[in-house]
C-alpha positions as CSV (number, residue, x, y, z in Angstrom):
1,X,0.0,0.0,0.0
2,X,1.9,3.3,-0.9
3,X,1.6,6.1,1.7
4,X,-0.9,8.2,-0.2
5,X,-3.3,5.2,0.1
6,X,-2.9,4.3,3.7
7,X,-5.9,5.2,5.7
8,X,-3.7,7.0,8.3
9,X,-2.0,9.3,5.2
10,X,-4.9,12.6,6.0
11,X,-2.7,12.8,9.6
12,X,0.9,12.6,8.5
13,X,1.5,9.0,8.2
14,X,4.9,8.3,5.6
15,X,5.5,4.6,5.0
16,X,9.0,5.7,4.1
17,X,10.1,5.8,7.9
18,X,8.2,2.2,8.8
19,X,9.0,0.2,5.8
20,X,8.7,-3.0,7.6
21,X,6.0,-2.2,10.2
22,X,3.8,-5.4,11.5
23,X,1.9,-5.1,14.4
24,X,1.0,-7.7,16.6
25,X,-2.7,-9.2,16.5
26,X,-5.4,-7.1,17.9
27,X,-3.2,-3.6,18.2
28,X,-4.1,-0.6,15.7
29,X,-2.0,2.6,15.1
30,X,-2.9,5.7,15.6
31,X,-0.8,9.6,16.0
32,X,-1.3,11.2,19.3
33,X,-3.1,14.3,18.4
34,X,-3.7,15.9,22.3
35,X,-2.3,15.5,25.8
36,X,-3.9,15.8,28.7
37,X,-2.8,15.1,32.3
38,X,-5.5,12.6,32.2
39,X,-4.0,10.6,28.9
40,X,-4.0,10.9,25.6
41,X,-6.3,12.0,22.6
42,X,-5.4,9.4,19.9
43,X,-6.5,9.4,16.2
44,X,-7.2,6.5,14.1
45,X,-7.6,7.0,10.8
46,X,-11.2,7.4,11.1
47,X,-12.0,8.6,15.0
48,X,-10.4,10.2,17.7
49,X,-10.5,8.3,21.1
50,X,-9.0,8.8,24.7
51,X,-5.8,6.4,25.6
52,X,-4.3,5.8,28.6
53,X,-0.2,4.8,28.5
54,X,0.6,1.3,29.6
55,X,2.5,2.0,33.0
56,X,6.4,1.2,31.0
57,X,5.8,4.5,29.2
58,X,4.7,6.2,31.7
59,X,6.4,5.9,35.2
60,X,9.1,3.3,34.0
61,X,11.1,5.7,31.7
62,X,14.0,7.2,32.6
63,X,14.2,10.0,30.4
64,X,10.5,11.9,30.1
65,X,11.5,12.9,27.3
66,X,10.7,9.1,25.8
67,X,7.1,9.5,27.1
68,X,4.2,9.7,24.9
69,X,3.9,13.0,23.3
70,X,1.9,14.7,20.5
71,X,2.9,13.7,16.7
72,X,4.0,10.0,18.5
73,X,2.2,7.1,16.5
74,X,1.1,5.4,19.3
75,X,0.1,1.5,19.1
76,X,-3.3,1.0,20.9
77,X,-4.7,-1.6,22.6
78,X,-8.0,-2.4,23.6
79,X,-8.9,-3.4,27.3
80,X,-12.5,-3.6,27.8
81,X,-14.0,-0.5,27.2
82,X,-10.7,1.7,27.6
83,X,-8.1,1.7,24.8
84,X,-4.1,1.7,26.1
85,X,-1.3,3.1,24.5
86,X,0.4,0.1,24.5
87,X,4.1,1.1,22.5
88,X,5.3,3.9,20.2
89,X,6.9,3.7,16.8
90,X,10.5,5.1,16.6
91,X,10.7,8.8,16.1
92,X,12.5,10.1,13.0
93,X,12.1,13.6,15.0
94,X,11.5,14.9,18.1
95,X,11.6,19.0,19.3
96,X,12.5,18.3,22.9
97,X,13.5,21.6,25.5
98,X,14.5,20.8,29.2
99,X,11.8,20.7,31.5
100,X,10.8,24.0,33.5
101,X,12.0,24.5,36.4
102,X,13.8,21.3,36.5
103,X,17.7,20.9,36.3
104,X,17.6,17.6,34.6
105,X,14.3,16.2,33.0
106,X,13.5,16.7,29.5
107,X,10.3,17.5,27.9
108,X,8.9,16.3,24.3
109,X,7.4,19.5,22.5
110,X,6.5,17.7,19.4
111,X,7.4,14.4,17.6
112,X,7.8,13.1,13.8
113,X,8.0,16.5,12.5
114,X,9.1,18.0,9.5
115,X,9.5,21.5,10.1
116,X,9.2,24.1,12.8
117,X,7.9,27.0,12.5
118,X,9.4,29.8,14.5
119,X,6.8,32.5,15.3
120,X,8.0,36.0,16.3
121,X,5.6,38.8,16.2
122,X,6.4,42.2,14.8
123,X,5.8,44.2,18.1
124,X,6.8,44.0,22.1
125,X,7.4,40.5,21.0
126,X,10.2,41.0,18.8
127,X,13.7,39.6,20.0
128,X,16.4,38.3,18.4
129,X,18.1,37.0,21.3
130,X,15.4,34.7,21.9
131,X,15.1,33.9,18.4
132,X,19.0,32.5,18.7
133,X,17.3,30.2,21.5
134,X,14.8,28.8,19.3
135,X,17.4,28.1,16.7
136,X,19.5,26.4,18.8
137,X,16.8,24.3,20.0
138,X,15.8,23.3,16.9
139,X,19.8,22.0,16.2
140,X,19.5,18.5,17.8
141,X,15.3,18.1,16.4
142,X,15.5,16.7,13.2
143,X,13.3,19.0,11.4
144,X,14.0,22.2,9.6
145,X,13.6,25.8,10.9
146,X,12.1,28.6,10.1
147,X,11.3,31.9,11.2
148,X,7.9,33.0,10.2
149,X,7.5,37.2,11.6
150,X,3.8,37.7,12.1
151,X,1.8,40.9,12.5
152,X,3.9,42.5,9.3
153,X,1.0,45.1,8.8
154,X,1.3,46.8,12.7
155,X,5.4,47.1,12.2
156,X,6.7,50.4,11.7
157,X,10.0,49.2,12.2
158,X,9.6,46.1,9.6
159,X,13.1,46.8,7.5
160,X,15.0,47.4,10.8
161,X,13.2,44.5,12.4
162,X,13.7,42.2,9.2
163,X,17.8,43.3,9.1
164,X,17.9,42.0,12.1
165,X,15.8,39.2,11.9
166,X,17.8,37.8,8.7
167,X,21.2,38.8,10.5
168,X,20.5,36.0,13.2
169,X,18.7,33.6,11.2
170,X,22.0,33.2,9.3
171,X,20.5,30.2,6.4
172,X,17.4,30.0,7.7
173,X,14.3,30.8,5.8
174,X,12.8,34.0,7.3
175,X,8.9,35.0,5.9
176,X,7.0,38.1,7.0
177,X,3.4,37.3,7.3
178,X,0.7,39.1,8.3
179,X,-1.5,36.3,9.9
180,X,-4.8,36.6,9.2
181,X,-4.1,37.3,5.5
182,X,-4.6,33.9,3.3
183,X,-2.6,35.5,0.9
184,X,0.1,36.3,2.9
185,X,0.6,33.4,4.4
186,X,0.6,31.5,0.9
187,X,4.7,30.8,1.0
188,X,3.8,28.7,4.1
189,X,1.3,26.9,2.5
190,X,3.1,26.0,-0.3
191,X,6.0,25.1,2.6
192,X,3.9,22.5,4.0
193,X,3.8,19.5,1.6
194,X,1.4,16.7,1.8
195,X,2.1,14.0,4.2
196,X,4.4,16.7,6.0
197,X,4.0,17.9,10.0
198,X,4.7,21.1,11.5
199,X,4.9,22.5,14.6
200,X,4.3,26.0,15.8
201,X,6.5,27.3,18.7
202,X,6.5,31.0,20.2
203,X,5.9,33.2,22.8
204,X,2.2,33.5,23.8
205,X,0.7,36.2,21.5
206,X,3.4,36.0,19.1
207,X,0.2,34.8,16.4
208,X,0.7,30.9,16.7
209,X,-2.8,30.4,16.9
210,X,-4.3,33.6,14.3
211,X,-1.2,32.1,11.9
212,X,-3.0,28.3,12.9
213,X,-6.6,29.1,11.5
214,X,-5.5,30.9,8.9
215,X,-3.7,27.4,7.7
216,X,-6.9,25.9,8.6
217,X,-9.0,28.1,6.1
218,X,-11.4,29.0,9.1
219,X,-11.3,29.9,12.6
220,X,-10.9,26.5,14.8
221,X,-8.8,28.0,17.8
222,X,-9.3,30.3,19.9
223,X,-7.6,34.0,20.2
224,X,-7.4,36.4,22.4
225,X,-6.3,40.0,22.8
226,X,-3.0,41.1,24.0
227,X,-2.5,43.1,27.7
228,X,-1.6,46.3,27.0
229,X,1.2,46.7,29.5
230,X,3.5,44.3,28.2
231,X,2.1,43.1,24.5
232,X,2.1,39.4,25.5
233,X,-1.1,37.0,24.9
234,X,-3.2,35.3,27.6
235,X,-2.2,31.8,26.2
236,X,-5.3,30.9,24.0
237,X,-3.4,28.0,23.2
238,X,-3.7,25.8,26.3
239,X,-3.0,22.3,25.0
240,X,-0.9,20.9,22.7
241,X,-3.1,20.2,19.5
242,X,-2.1,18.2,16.2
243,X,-4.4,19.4,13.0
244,X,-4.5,18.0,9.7
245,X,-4.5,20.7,6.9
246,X,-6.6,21.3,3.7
247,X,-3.1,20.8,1.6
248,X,-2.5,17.0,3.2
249,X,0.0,18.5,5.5
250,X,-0.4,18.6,9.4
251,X,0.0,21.2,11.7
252,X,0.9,21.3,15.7
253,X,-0.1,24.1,17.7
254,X,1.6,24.9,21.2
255,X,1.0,26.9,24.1
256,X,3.7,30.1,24.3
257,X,6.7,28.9,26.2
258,X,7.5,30.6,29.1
259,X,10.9,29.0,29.3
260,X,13.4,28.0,26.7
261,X,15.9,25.7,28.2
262,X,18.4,23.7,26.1
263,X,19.1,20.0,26.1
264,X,22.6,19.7,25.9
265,X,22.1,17.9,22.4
266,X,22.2,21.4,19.9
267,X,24.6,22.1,17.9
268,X,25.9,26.0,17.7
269,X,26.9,25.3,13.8
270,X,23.6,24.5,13.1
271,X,21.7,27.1,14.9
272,X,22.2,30.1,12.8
273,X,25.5,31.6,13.6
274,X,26.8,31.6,10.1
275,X,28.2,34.7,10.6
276,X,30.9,33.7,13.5
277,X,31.5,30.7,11.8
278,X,32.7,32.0,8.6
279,X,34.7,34.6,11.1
280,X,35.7,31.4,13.2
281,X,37.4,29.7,10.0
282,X,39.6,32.9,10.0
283,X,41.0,32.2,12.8
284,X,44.4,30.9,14.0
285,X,44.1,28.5,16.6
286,X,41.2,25.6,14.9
287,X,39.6,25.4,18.5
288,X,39.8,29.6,19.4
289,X,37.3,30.3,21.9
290,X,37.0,33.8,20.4
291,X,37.9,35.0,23.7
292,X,41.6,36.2,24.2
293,X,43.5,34.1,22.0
294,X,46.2,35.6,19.2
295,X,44.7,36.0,15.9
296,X,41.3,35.8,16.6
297,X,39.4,36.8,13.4
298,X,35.9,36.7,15.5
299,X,37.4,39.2,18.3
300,X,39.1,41.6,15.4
301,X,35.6,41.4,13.3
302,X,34.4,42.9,17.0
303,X,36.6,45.6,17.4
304,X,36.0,46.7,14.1
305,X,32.1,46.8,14.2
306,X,31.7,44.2,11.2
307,X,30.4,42.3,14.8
308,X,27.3,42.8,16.9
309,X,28.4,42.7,20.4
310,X,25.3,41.4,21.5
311,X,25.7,38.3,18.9
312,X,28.9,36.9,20.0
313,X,27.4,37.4,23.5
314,X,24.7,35.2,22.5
315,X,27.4,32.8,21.0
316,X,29.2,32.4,24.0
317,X,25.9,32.3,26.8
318,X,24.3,29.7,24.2
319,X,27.5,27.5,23.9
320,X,28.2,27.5,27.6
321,X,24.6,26.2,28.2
322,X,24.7,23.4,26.1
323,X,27.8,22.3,27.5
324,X,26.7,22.6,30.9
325,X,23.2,20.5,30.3
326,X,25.4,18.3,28.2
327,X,27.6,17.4,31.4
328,X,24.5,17.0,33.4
329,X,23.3,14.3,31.1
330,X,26.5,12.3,31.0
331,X,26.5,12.3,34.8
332,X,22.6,11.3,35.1
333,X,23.2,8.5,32.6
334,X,26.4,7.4,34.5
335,X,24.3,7.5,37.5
336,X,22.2,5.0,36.1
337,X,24.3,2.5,34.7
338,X,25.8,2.6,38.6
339,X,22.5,2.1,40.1
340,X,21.7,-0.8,37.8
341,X,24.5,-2.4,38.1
342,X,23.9,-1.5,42.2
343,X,20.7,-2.9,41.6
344,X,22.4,-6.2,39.9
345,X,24.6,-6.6,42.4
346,X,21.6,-7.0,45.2
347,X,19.3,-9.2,43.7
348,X,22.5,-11.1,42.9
349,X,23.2,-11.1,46.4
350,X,19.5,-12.0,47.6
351,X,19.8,-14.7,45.5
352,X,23.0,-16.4,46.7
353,X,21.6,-15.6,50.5
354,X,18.2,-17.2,49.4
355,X,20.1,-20.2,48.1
356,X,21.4,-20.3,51.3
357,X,18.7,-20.4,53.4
Protein backbone atom coordinates (compact mmCIF):
# COMPACT_ATOMS: atom_id res chain seq x y z
CA UNK A 1 0.00 0.00 0.00
CA UNK A 2 1.89 3.29 -0.86
CA UNK A 3 1.58 6.08 1.72
CA UNK A 4 -0.89 8.17 -0.17
CA UNK A 5 -3.29 5.23 0.07
CA UNK A 6 -2.86 4.32 3.66
CA UNK A 7 -5.88 5.22 5.66
CA UNK A 8 -3.71 7.01 8.26
CA UNK A 9 -2.03 9.34 5.23
CA UNK A 10 -4.90 12.61 6.04
CA UNK A 11 -2.69 12.77 9.62
CA UNK A 12 0.90 12.57 8.51
CA UNK A 13 1.52 9.00 8.22
CA UNK A 14 4.92 8.30 5.62
CA UNK A 15 5.54 4.61 5.02
CA UNK A 16 9.02 5.75 4.11
CA UNK A 17 10.10 5.76 7.92
CA UNK A 18 8.23 2.21 8.78
CA UNK A 19 8.98 0.19 5.80
CA UNK A 20 8.69 -3.05 7.63
CA UNK A 21 6.04 -2.23 10.20
CA UNK A 22 3.79 -5.36 11.45
CA UNK A 23 1.89 -5.11 14.42
CA UNK A 24 0.97 -7.70 16.62
CA UNK A 25 -2.73 -9.20 16.46
CA UNK A 26 -5.41 -7.12 17.86
CA UNK A 27 -3.24 -3.61 18.15
CA UNK A 28 -4.13 -0.58 15.69
CA UNK A 29 -2.03 2.60 15.14
CA UNK A 30 -2.90 5.69 15.65
CA UNK A 31 -0.84 9.62 16.01
CA UNK A 32 -1.33 11.22 19.32
CA UNK A 33 -3.06 14.34 18.45
CA UNK A 34 -3.73 15.90 22.25
CA UNK A 35 -2.28 15.50 25.81
CA UNK A 36 -3.91 15.84 28.74
CA UNK A 37 -2.84 15.11 32.28
CA UNK A 38 -5.48 12.57 32.21
CA UNK A 39 -4.04 10.61 28.91
CA UNK A 40 -4.00 10.95 25.57
CA UNK A 41 -6.34 12.03 22.56
CA UNK A 42 -5.36 9.42 19.92
CA UNK A 43 -6.55 9.36 16.19
CA UNK A 44 -7.21 6.52 14.08
CA UNK A 45 -7.65 7.02 10.77
CA UNK A 46 -11.20 7.40 11.12
CA UNK A 47 -12.03 8.63 14.98
CA UNK A 48 -10.39 10.20 17.75
CA UNK A 49 -10.46 8.32 21.14
CA UNK A 50 -9.04 8.78 24.70
CA UNK A 51 -5.83 6.38 25.59
CA UNK A 52 -4.34 5.81 28.65
CA UNK A 53 -0.25 4.79 28.54
CA UNK A 54 0.61 1.34 29.58
CA UNK A 55 2.55 2.03 33.01
CA UNK A 56 6.44 1.21 30.96
CA UNK A 57 5.84 4.55 29.18
CA UNK A 58 4.73 6.23 31.69
CA UNK A 59 6.38 5.90 35.15
CA UNK A 60 9.05 3.33 34.02
CA UNK A 61 11.08 5.70 31.74
CA UNK A 62 14.01 7.16 32.62
CA UNK A 63 14.18 10.04 30.41
CA UNK A 64 10.45 11.95 30.12
CA UNK A 65 11.48 12.90 27.29
CA UNK A 66 10.71 9.08 25.76
CA UNK A 67 7.15 9.46 27.14
CA UNK A 68 4.16 9.74 24.89
CA UNK A 69 3.91 13.03 23.26
CA UNK A 70 1.90 14.70 20.46
CA UNK A 71 2.87 13.67 16.75
CA UNK A 72 3.99 10.00 18.53
CA UNK A 73 2.15 7.13 16.45
CA UNK A 74 1.05 5.38 19.26
CA UNK A 75 0.05 1.52 19.07
CA UNK A 76 -3.29 1.04 20.91
CA UNK A 77 -4.73 -1.64 22.63
CA UNK A 78 -8.04 -2.40 23.56
CA UNK A 79 -8.85 -3.41 27.26
CA UNK A 80 -12.54 -3.63 27.83
CA UNK A 81 -14.03 -0.52 27.22
CA UNK A 82 -10.75 1.74 27.62
CA UNK A 83 -8.15 1.74 24.81
CA UNK A 84 -4.12 1.71 26.15
CA UNK A 85 -1.30 3.09 24.50
CA UNK A 86 0.40 0.08 24.50
CA UNK A 87 4.06 1.07 22.50
CA UNK A 88 5.31 3.89 20.24
CA UNK A 89 6.93 3.75 16.84
CA UNK A 90 10.52 5.13 16.55
CA UNK A 91 10.69 8.81 16.14
CA UNK A 92 12.48 10.09 13.02
CA UNK A 93 12.06 13.60 15.03
CA UNK A 94 11.53 14.89 18.12
CA UNK A 95 11.64 19.03 19.32
CA UNK A 96 12.54 18.32 22.93
CA UNK A 97 13.53 21.60 25.55
CA UNK A 98 14.55 20.85 29.23
CA UNK A 99 11.79 20.75 31.47
CA UNK A 100 10.84 23.98 33.50
CA UNK A 101 11.98 24.53 36.38
CA UNK A 102 13.80 21.32 36.52
CA UNK A 103 17.68 20.88 36.27
CA UNK A 104 17.62 17.65 34.57
CA UNK A 105 14.25 16.22 33.03
CA UNK A 106 13.45 16.72 29.47
CA UNK A 107 10.30 17.54 27.88
CA UNK A 108 8.93 16.32 24.35
CA UNK A 109 7.39 19.52 22.55
CA UNK A 110 6.49 17.66 19.43
CA UNK A 111 7.43 14.38 17.64
CA UNK A 112 7.79 13.07 13.84
CA UNK A 113 7.97 16.50 12.50
CA UNK A 114 9.10 17.98 9.54
CA UNK A 115 9.49 21.47 10.08
CA UNK A 116 9.25 24.08 12.79
CA UNK A 117 7.86 26.95 12.50
CA UNK A 118 9.45 29.80 14.51
CA UNK A 119 6.82 32.50 15.34
CA UNK A 120 8.01 35.99 16.29
CA UNK A 121 5.59 38.81 16.23
CA UNK A 122 6.45 42.18 14.77
CA UNK A 123 5.83 44.18 18.08
CA UNK A 124 6.84 43.97 22.10
CA UNK A 125 7.35 40.50 21.00
CA UNK A 126 10.23 41.04 18.77
CA UNK A 127 13.70 39.55 19.95
CA UNK A 128 16.39 38.30 18.43
CA UNK A 129 18.14 37.02 21.29
CA UNK A 130 15.40 34.70 21.93
CA UNK A 131 15.13 33.90 18.36
CA UNK A 132 19.01 32.51 18.67
CA UNK A 133 17.33 30.17 21.47
CA UNK A 134 14.81 28.84 19.29
CA UNK A 135 17.42 28.12 16.67
CA UNK A 136 19.53 26.37 18.75
CA UNK A 137 16.78 24.33 20.03
CA UNK A 138 15.80 23.28 16.92
CA UNK A 139 19.75 22.01 16.17
CA UNK A 140 19.51 18.53 17.77
CA UNK A 141 15.29 18.14 16.41
CA UNK A 142 15.52 16.67 13.22
CA UNK A 143 13.32 18.96 11.35
CA UNK A 144 13.99 22.17 9.63
CA UNK A 145 13.62 25.79 10.88
CA UNK A 146 12.05 28.56 10.09
CA UNK A 147 11.32 31.86 11.18
CA UNK A 148 7.85 33.04 10.22
CA UNK A 149 7.51 37.17 11.65
CA UNK A 150 3.84 37.69 12.14
CA UNK A 151 1.84 40.86 12.47
CA UNK A 152 3.86 42.55 9.32
CA UNK A 153 0.99 45.12 8.85
CA UNK A 154 1.30 46.83 12.73
CA UNK A 155 5.41 47.07 12.20
CA UNK A 156 6.69 50.41 11.71
CA UNK A 157 10.02 49.17 12.21
CA UNK A 158 9.56 46.12 9.61
CA UNK A 159 13.07 46.84 7.52
CA UNK A 160 14.96 47.41 10.79
CA UNK A 161 13.23 44.48 12.38
CA UNK A 162 13.68 42.23 9.20
CA UNK A 163 17.78 43.26 9.12
CA UNK A 164 17.93 41.98 12.08
CA UNK A 165 15.76 39.17 11.91
CA UNK A 166 17.78 37.79 8.69
CA UNK A 167 21.23 38.77 10.51
CA UNK A 168 20.47 35.97 13.24
CA UNK A 169 18.67 33.65 11.19
CA UNK A 170 22.00 33.16 9.30
CA UNK A 171 20.53 30.21 6.36
CA UNK A 172 17.39 30.00 7.67
CA UNK A 173 14.25 30.75 5.77
CA UNK A 174 12.83 34.02 7.30
CA UNK A 175 8.90 34.97 5.93
CA UNK A 176 7.02 38.09 6.99
CA UNK A 177 3.40 37.25 7.34
CA UNK A 178 0.73 39.11 8.26
CA UNK A 179 -1.47 36.26 9.94
CA UNK A 180 -4.83 36.65 9.16
CA UNK A 181 -4.14 37.35 5.49
CA UNK A 182 -4.55 33.85 3.26
CA UNK A 183 -2.61 35.50 0.90
CA UNK A 184 0.07 36.35 2.92
CA UNK A 185 0.58 33.36 4.42
CA UNK A 186 0.57 31.47 0.87
CA UNK A 187 4.71 30.83 1.03
CA UNK A 188 3.79 28.71 4.13
CA UNK A 189 1.27 26.91 2.45
CA UNK A 190 3.14 25.97 -0.28
CA UNK A 191 6.02 25.13 2.59
CA UNK A 192 3.87 22.52 3.97
CA UNK A 193 3.82 19.50 1.59
CA UNK A 194 1.41 16.66 1.79
CA UNK A 195 2.06 13.97 4.20
CA UNK A 196 4.44 16.66 6.04
CA UNK A 197 3.99 17.86 10.01
CA UNK A 198 4.74 21.08 11.46
CA UNK A 199 4.87 22.52 14.59
CA UNK A 200 4.28 25.97 15.79
CA UNK A 201 6.51 27.34 18.69
CA UNK A 202 6.50 31.05 20.15
CA UNK A 203 5.87 33.17 22.81
CA UNK A 204 2.22 33.52 23.79
CA UNK A 205 0.71 36.16 21.53
CA UNK A 206 3.38 36.01 19.14
CA UNK A 207 0.15 34.84 16.42
CA UNK A 208 0.67 30.95 16.66
CA UNK A 209 -2.84 30.38 16.88
CA UNK A 210 -4.25 33.59 14.34
CA UNK A 211 -1.25 32.11 11.89
CA UNK A 212 -3.03 28.26 12.87
CA UNK A 213 -6.58 29.13 11.52
CA UNK A 214 -5.46 30.95 8.90
CA UNK A 215 -3.69 27.44 7.73
CA UNK A 216 -6.92 25.85 8.63
CA UNK A 217 -9.03 28.12 6.08
CA UNK A 218 -11.43 29.02 9.05
CA UNK A 219 -11.28 29.95 12.57
CA UNK A 220 -10.89 26.51 14.75
CA UNK A 221 -8.81 28.04 17.85
CA UNK A 222 -9.27 30.27 19.90
CA UNK A 223 -7.57 33.95 20.20
CA UNK A 224 -7.37 36.43 22.38
CA UNK A 225 -6.34 39.99 22.77
CA UNK A 226 -2.97 41.14 24.01
CA UNK A 227 -2.45 43.06 27.69
CA UNK A 228 -1.64 46.30 27.03
CA UNK A 229 1.20 46.65 29.49
CA UNK A 230 3.48 44.35 28.17
CA UNK A 231 2.08 43.15 24.53
CA UNK A 232 2.09 39.39 25.49
CA UNK A 233 -1.07 37.01 24.95
CA UNK A 234 -3.18 35.30 27.56
CA UNK A 235 -2.17 31.84 26.23
CA UNK A 236 -5.28 30.93 24.04
CA UNK A 237 -3.36 27.96 23.24
CA UNK A 238 -3.67 25.78 26.28
CA UNK A 239 -2.99 22.26 25.00
CA UNK A 240 -0.88 20.94 22.69
CA UNK A 241 -3.07 20.22 19.51
CA UNK A 242 -2.13 18.19 16.25
CA UNK A 243 -4.41 19.41 13.05
CA UNK A 244 -4.52 18.05 9.69
CA UNK A 245 -4.53 20.70 6.89
CA UNK A 246 -6.62 21.34 3.73
CA UNK A 247 -3.14 20.81 1.59
CA UNK A 248 -2.53 16.96 3.23
CA UNK A 249 0.02 18.45 5.51
CA UNK A 250 -0.41 18.64 9.43
CA UNK A 251 -0.04 21.19 11.68
CA UNK A 252 0.86 21.28 15.74
CA UNK A 253 -0.10 24.14 17.67
CA UNK A 254 1.58 24.88 21.24
CA UNK A 255 1.05 26.95 24.14
CA UNK A 256 3.71 30.09 24.28
CA UNK A 257 6.73 28.89 26.22
CA UNK A 258 7.47 30.63 29.08
CA UNK A 259 10.94 28.96 29.28
CA UNK A 260 13.35 27.98 26.65
CA UNK A 261 15.88 25.73 28.23
CA UNK A 262 18.39 23.65 26.14
CA UNK A 263 19.14 19.96 26.11
CA UNK A 264 22.61 19.72 25.86
CA UNK A 265 22.07 17.89 22.45
CA UNK A 266 22.18 21.38 19.91
CA UNK A 267 24.60 22.09 17.86
CA UNK A 268 25.92 26.03 17.68
CA UNK A 269 26.90 25.27 13.79
CA UNK A 270 23.63 24.46 13.12
CA UNK A 271 21.74 27.07 14.95
CA UNK A 272 22.23 30.07 12.84
CA UNK A 273 25.46 31.64 13.59
CA UNK A 274 26.76 31.60 10.11
CA UNK A 275 28.19 34.67 10.59
CA UNK A 276 30.87 33.71 13.48
CA UNK A 277 31.49 30.71 11.76
CA UNK A 278 32.73 31.97 8.55
CA UNK A 279 34.67 34.57 11.09
CA UNK A 280 35.67 31.42 13.21
CA UNK A 281 37.42 29.69 10.04
CA UNK A 282 39.59 32.90 9.96
CA UNK A 283 41.03 32.21 12.79
CA UNK A 284 44.41 30.89 13.96
CA UNK A 285 44.15 28.46 16.56
CA UNK A 286 41.23 25.56 14.93
CA UNK A 287 39.62 25.43 18.48
CA UNK A 288 39.84 29.59 19.37
CA UNK A 289 37.31 30.33 21.91
CA UNK A 290 37.02 33.81 20.41
CA UNK A 291 37.92 35.01 23.74
CA UNK A 292 41.56 36.25 24.22
CA UNK A 293 43.48 34.09 22.00
CA UNK A 294 46.20 35.57 19.17
CA UNK A 295 44.71 36.04 15.90
CA UNK A 296 41.33 35.77 16.62
CA UNK A 297 39.45 36.76 13.44
CA UNK A 298 35.91 36.72 15.51
CA UNK A 299 37.39 39.25 18.26
CA UNK A 300 39.13 41.57 15.42
CA UNK A 301 35.64 41.40 13.28
CA UNK A 302 34.36 42.91 16.99
CA UNK A 303 36.60 45.63 17.40
CA UNK A 304 36.01 46.73 14.13
CA UNK A 305 32.12 46.83 14.15
CA UNK A 306 31.74 44.15 11.24
CA UNK A 307 30.37 42.32 14.83
CA UNK A 308 27.31 42.82 16.87
CA UNK A 309 28.39 42.69 20.42
CA UNK A 310 25.26 41.42 21.45
CA UNK A 311 25.73 38.28 18.91
CA UNK A 312 28.91 36.86 19.96
CA UNK A 313 27.44 37.36 23.54
CA UNK A 314 24.74 35.21 22.49
CA UNK A 315 27.39 32.83 20.97
CA UNK A 316 29.22 32.45 24.04
CA UNK A 317 25.86 32.29 26.80
CA UNK A 318 24.34 29.70 24.16
CA UNK A 319 27.53 27.48 23.91
CA UNK A 320 28.19 27.55 27.63
CA UNK A 321 24.56 26.21 28.21
CA UNK A 322 24.69 23.45 26.07
CA UNK A 323 27.76 22.35 27.50
CA UNK A 324 26.69 22.65 30.94
CA UNK A 325 23.20 20.46 30.31
CA UNK A 326 25.37 18.33 28.22
CA UNK A 327 27.58 17.37 31.44
CA UNK A 328 24.51 16.98 33.40
CA UNK A 329 23.32 14.28 31.10
CA UNK A 330 26.49 12.25 31.02
CA UNK A 331 26.50 12.31 34.83
CA UNK A 332 22.56 11.27 35.09
CA UNK A 333 23.24 8.51 32.62
CA UNK A 334 26.40 7.41 34.52
CA UNK A 335 24.29 7.51 37.51
CA UNK A 336 22.23 5.02 36.06
CA UNK A 337 24.29 2.47 34.68
CA UNK A 338 25.83 2.56 38.62
CA UNK A 339 22.53 2.15 40.11
CA UNK A 340 21.69 -0.83 37.83
CA UNK A 341 24.55 -2.44 38.11
CA UNK A 342 23.90 -1.55 42.20
CA UNK A 343 20.71 -2.86 41.65
CA UNK A 344 22.37 -6.17 39.86
CA UNK A 345 24.56 -6.61 42.41
CA UNK A 346 21.60 -6.97 45.23
CA UNK A 347 19.34 -9.15 43.68
CA UNK A 348 22.50 -11.12 42.90
CA UNK A 349 23.18 -11.10 46.42
CA UNK A 350 19.49 -11.95 47.57
CA UNK A 351 19.82 -14.66 45.53
CA UNK A 352 23.00 -16.42 46.66
CA UNK A 353 21.64 -15.61 50.47
CA UNK A 354 18.17 -17.19 49.38
CA UNK A 355 20.11 -20.22 48.14
CA UNK A 356 21.41 -20.31 51.33
CA UNK A 357 18.71 -20.41 53.39
Amino acid sequence: MSTADHPLAAIGFRAEHWPDLALPAGRRLGRIVEQHRSGYLVHDGEAVVAAKPVPKLRHRVEDASHRPAVGDWAVLLRQGDEWLVEDLLPRFSALTRGAAGEKRARQAIATNIDHILIVCGLDRDFNPRRIERYLALASASGAKPTLVLTKLDKDPELDSHLEQARAVAGSTAVHAVNAKDPASCAPLVALLESGQTAVLVGSSGAGKSTLTNTLLGGEIQATGALRERDGRGRHTTVARTLLPLPGGACLIDTPGLREIKLTGDEQLEEAGFDDIDALAAECRFRDCRHEKEPGCAVRTALESGKLDPARLASWHKLGREIGQAGGEGLARRAHKRESDAGARGLRKRRGETQGRL
